[in-house]
C-alpha positions, -999 to +999 in steps of 0.1 A: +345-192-308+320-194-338+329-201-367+317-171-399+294-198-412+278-203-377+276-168-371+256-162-408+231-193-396+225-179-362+215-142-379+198-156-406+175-173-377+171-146-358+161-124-389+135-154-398+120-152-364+118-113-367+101-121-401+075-144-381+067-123-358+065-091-380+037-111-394+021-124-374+018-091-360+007-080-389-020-104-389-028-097-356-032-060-364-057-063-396-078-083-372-079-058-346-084-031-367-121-015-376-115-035-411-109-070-398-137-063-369-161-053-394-151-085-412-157-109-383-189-090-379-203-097-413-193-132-416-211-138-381-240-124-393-238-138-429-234-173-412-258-171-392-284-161-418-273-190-439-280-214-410-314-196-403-321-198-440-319-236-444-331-246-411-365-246-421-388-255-454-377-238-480-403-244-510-389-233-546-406-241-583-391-243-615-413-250-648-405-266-686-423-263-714-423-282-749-442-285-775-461-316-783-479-310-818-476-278-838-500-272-872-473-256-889-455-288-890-460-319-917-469-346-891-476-380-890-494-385-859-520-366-838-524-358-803-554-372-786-570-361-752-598-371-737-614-378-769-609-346-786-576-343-813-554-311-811-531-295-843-514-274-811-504-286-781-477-278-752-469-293-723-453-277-692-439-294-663-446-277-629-414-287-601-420-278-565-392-284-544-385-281-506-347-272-506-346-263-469-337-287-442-371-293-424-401-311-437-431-294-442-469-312-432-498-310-459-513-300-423-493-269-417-500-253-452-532-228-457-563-241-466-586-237-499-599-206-498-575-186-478-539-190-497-534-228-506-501-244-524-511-238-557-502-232-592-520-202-608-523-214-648-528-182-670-560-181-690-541-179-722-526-212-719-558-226-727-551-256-700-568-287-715-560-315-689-533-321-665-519-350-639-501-359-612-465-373-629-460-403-612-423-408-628-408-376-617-426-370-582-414-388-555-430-417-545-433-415-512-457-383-510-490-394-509-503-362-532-532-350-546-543-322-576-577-301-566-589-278-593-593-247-576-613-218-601-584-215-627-555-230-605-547-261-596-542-267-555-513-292-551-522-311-520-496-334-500-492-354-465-452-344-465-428-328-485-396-336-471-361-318-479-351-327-516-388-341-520-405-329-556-439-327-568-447-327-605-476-313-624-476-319-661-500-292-676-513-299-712-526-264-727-534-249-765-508-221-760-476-215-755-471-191-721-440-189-693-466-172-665-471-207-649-459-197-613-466-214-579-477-195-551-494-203-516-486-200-478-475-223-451-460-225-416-424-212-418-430-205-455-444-172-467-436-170-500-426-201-529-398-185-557-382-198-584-357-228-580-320-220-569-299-245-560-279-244-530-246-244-546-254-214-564-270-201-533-233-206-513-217-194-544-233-161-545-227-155-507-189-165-510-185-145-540-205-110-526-184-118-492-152-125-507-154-089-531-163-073-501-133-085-476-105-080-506-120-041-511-118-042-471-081-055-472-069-029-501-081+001-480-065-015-450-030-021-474-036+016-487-044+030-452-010+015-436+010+026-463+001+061-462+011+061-430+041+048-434 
C-alpha cells in the first residue's frame, strides 16, 4: 500500500509530465502552423541575405568637417597654403571603408573615364588643396589621389575588409555634399558608413517586431477557438 504522501508525489508527477508535454505540444503546434512556417521562412531568407550581403566588398564613406580659420573670429594665427593666406578655411575628412568580407583589387574597379572611385567635391566648397592622410589611412594600401575635372579619383592596389582610405579636403566654404561614388566588381553602388552592429541590430529588431505581431495573432487565433 502507498502511503497519502506517496500517492500526492506520484499525481503531482504525472500532472508535471502532462504539463511538459502540453507544451511541448504547444510548441510543436506554433511551429507547424502557417505562423511559425512563415517564421522559419523569413529567417531562412533574412539569413541568407545577411550572408550574401557580407560575403563580398562592401565599400561605405563617411565625411567630417571642421573649421580651420574663420574671419569672424579675433585670431592670432593665420592659415597658410601653398603660399597664399586664408581668413576662411574648412577642412573635411573623406572615409572610404570596405565593411564587407572580401577584398576588393584597384584592378577590378572602373577606369577614369567610365565610373571610377571617386569623390565628387561640390563647386561651392571652393576646394583649395587636398592629400592623401597618411595617419588615418591604413598603411598598407599603396594609394594614390588623381584629380579628375572637379573630383578627385581615389586610386588603390587593395582595399581589404576594415581597410580605410582618407582624403582631407581643404576648401573656402563650408558644404556637406562631399559624397563618394564610383563602380567596381561586386560593388555597384558606395553609401554612407553603417556599421555592422547597427546593421544586425536593425535586422533583429524589424525581425523580432515582426515574429512577436506573428505570435499574438497566433495566441489571439487559438483562443478564439477555444
Amino acid at each position: 500500500m502507498f502511503s497519502s504522501k506517496e500517492i500526492f508525489m506520484k499525481k503531482e508527477q504525472a500532472r508535471e509530465r502532462r504539463r511538459v508535454k502540453d507544451i511541448l505540444r504547444s510548441i510543436w503546434n506554433f511551429w507547424t502552423s502557417p505562423e511559425g512556417a512563415f517564421i522559419l521562412a523569413v529567417s531562412a531568407m533574412a539569413l541568407g541575405y545577411y550572408q550574401f550581403y557580407i560575403s563580398r566588398p562592401i565599400l561605405r564613406y563617411d565625411t567630417n568637417t571642421i573649421k580651420l580659420i574663420s574671419s569672424s573670429n579675433s585670431n592670432n594665427y593665420t592659415v597658410d597654403v601653398m603660399g597664399k593666406k586664408y581668413e576662411d578655411l574648412y577642412l573635411t575628412k573623406v572615409y572610404l571603408y570596405n565593411q564587407g568580407e572580401q577584398a576588393l583589387s584597384g584592378s577590378d574597379v572602373s577606369r577614369i573615364g567610365h565610373d571610377p572611385i571617386r569623390i565628387q567635391v561640390p563647386s561651392e566648397a571652393q576646394m583649395q588643396h587636398y592629400n592623401l592622410d597618411s595617419d588615418e589611412t591604413t598603411s598598407s594600401i599603396t594609394a594614390e589621389i588623381v584629380p579628375y575635372g572637379k573630383d578627385l579619383v581615389l586610386n588603390f592596389d587593395f582595399l581589404n575588409p576594415d581597410y580605410q582610405y582618407v582624403v582631407n579636403i581643404l576648401h573656402e566654404h563650408p558644404t556637406n555634399d562631399f559624397i563618394v561614388t564610383g563602380s567596381a566588381l561586386n560593388v555597384s553602388q558606395i553609401t554612407r558608413a553603417i556599421s555592422g552592429r547597427e546593421l544586425k541590430d536593425c535586422l533583429i529588431w524589424g525581425l523580432g517586431s515582426l515574429y512577436l505581431l506573428l505570435i499574438i495573432y497566433y495566441v489571439i487565433r487559438k483562443w478564439r477557438r477555444h
